[in-house]
C-alpha positions as CSV (number, residue, x, y, z in Angstrom):
1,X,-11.3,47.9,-13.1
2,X,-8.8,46.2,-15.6
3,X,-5.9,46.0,-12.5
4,X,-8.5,44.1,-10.2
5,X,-9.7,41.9,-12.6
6,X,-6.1,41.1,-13.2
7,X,-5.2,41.3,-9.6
8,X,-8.3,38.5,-8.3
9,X,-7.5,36.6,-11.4
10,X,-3.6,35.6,-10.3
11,X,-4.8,35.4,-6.7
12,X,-7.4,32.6,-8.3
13,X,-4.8,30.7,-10.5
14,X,-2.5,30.6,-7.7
15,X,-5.1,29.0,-5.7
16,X,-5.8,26.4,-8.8
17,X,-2.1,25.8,-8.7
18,X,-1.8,25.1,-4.5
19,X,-4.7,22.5,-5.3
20,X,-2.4,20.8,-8.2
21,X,0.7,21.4,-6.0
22,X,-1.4,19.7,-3.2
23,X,-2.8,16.6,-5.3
24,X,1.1,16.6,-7.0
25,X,3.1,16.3,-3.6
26,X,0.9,15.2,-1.2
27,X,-1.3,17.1,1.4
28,X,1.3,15.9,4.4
29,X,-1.5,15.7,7.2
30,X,-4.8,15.5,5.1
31,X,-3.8,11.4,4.4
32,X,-0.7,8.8,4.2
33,X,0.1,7.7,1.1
34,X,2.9,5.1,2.5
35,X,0.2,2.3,1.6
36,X,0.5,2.3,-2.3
37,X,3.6,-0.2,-2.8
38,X,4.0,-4.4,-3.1
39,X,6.1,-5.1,-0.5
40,X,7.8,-8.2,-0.4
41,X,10.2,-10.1,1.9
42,X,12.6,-13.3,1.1
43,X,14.2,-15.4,3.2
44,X,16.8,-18.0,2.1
45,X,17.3,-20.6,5.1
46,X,19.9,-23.9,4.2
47,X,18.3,-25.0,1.0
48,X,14.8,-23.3,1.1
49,X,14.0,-20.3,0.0
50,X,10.7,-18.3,1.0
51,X,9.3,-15.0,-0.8
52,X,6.0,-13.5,1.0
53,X,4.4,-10.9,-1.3
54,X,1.8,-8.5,-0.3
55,X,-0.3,-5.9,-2.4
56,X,-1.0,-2.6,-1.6
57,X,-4.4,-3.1,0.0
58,X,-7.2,-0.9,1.0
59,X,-9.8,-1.6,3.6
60,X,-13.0,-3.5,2.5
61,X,-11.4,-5.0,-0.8
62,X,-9.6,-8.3,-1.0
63,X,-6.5,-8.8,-1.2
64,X,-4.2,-11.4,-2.2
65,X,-1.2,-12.3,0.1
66,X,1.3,-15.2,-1.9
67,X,3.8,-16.9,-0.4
68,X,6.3,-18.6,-3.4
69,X,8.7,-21.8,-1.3
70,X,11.8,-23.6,-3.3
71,X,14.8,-25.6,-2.9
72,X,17.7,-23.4,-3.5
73,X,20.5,-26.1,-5.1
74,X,17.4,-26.6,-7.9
75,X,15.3,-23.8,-7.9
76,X,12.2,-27.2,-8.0
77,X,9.2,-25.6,-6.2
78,X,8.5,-27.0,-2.8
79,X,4.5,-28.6,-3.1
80,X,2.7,-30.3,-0.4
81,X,4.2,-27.9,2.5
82,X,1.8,-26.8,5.3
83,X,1.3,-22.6,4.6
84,X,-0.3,-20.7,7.6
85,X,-0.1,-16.9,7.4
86,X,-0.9,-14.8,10.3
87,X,-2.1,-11.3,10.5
88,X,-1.3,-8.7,13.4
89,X,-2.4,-5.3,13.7
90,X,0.4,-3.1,15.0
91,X,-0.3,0.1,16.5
92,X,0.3,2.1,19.4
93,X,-0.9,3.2,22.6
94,X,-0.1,4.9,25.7
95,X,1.6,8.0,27.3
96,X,3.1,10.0,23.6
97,X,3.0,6.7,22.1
98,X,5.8,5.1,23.8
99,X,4.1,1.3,24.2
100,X,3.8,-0.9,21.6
101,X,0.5,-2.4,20.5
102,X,0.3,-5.9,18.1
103,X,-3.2,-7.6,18.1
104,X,-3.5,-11.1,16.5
105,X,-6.7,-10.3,13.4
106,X,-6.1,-13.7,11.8
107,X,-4.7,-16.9,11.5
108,X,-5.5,-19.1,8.5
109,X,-4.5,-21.6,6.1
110,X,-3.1,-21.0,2.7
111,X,-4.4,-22.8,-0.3
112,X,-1.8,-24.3,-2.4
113,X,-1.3,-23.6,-6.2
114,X,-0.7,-26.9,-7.8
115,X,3.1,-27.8,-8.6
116,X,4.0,-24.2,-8.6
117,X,5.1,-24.0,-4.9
118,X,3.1,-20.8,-4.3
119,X,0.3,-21.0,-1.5
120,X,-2.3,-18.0,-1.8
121,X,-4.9,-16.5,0.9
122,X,-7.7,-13.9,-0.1
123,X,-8.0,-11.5,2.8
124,X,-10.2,-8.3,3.5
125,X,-8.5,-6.1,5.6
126,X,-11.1,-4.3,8.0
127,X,-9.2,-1.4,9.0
128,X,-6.7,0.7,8.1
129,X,-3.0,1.6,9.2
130,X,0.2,-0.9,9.5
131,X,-0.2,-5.0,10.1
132,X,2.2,-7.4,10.5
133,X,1.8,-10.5,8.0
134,X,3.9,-13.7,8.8
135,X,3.7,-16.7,6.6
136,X,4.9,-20.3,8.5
137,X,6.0,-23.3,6.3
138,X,6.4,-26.9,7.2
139,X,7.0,-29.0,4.4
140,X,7.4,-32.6,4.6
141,X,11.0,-32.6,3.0
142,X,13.3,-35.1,5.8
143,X,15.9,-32.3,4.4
144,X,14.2,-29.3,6.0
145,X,12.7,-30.4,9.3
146,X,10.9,-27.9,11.3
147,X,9.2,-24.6,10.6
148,X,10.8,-22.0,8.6
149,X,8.4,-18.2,8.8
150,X,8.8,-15.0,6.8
151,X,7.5,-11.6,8.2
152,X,6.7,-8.6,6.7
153,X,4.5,-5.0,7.8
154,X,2.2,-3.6,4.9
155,X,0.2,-0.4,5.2
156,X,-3.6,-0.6,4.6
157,X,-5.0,2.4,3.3
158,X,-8.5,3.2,3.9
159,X,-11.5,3.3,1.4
160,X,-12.0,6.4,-0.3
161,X,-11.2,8.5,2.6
162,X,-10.9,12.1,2.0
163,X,-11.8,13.6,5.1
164,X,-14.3,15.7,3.0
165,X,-11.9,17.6,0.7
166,X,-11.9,16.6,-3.3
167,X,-10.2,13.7,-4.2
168,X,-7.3,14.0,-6.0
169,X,-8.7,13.4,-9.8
170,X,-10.6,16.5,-8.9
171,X,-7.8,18.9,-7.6
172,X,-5.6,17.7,-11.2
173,X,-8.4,18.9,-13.0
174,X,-9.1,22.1,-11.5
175,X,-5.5,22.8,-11.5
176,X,-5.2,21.7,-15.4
177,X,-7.6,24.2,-15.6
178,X,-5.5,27.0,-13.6
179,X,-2.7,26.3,-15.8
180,X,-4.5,26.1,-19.3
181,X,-6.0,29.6,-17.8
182,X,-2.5,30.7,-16.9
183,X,-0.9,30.0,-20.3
184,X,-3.8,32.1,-22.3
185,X,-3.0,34.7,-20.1
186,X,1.4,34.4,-20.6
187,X,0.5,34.3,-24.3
188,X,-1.6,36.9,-25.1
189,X,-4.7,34.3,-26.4
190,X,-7.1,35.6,-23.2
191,X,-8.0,39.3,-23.4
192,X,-9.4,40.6,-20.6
C-alpha cells in the first residue's frame, strides 16, 4: 500500500513540476511570447536624429507609440515638425506561406509634446500578431528639407488568450506547491 502511495505520489509531483517547467520555459506551441519587449528604432539622417518607441502591446488596450526628433550638432529638440505614423499589419498568405501580406490599419497624426520634441499617438491594436509602425517627419527647419521616416515591426499579443489551459500565475502555484510537497518528502517532514 505504502509503495503505491509513494509510487502515484512522484508520478503527481512530476506532473506539478511539468506544469512549472511549462509556465517557466514556455509552452512552445500553446502561445508566443515574442510580444513582451519595447522595441525601439533610431535613425540619424544629416543633422536629425529620429527614435520611434513602441510598447509591448496587447490587443484591446492602448497603447502609446512616441516618436522623440533632434538636431544632432545640439541635441535642441526639433518642435513644430509634422509627425504622421502609420500602422500595417504584416502577415502572410498563400501556398506554405511563401507570399507576403502588409495591409494599411492606420494613418494618423501625432500630437506634439510641447518643447520636448517628442510627438505621441494612443492606439488600440485590434488584433494580434506582427505590424509594421512607420513614423514620417517634416519639420519646417530650411536645414532639413523633405521627409525623413523611421520603421519598426512590434508584436501584439492577444488579450488573455489561453486557449483554455491555466494561465501561468496558476501553473507557478501549483507547481510551488509540487515542490514545497517535494521538499517535505526529501526531508523527512511528510510521513506517509
Amino acid at each position: 500500500m505504502k509503495k503505491n502511495i509513494l509510487f502515484f505520489g512522484i508520478v503527481g509531483i512530476a506532473a506539478l513540476l511539468n506544469g512549472c517547467m511549462m509556465w517557466m520555459h514556455g509552452d512552445h506551441g500553446a502561445q508566443d511570447h515574442r510580444f513582451a519587449k519595447t522595441v525601439v528604432k533610431e535613425l540619424v539622417d544629416k543633422d536629425l536624429a529620429l527614435s520611434l518607441t513602441a510598447p509591448p502591446p496587447l490587443t484591446g488596450q492602448e497603447a502609446l507609440l512616441v516618436v522623440r526628433v533632434n538636431r544632432i550638432k545640439d541635441d535642441a529638440p526639433i518642435t513644430g515638425a509634422s509627425v504622421t505614423f502609420e500602422i500595417k499589419k504584416e502577415g502572410r498568405h498563400g501556398e506554405g506561406h511563401a507570399e507576403h501580406l502588409s495591409a494599411v490599419v492606420a494613418e494618423r497624426a501625432a500630437e506634439e509634446v510641447a518643447g520636448t520634441g517628442e510627438y505621441r499617438l494612443r492606439f488600440v491594436f485590434d488584433q494580434p500578431g506582427p505590424y509594421r509602425i512607420t513614423a514620417r517627419v517634416k519639420t519646417a527647419d530650411k536645414d532639413q528639407a523633405g521627409t525623413q521616416s523611421v520603421s519598426l515591426t512590434q508584436e501584439v499579443g492577444g488579450h488573455g488568450e489561453h486557449d483554455g489551459n491555466l494561465p501561468p500565475t496558476s501553473w507557478m502555484i501549483i507547481g510551488g506547491i509540487g515542490m514545497a510537497f517535494m521538499m517535505a518528502l526529501k526531508f523527512g517532514l511528510l510521513v506517509l
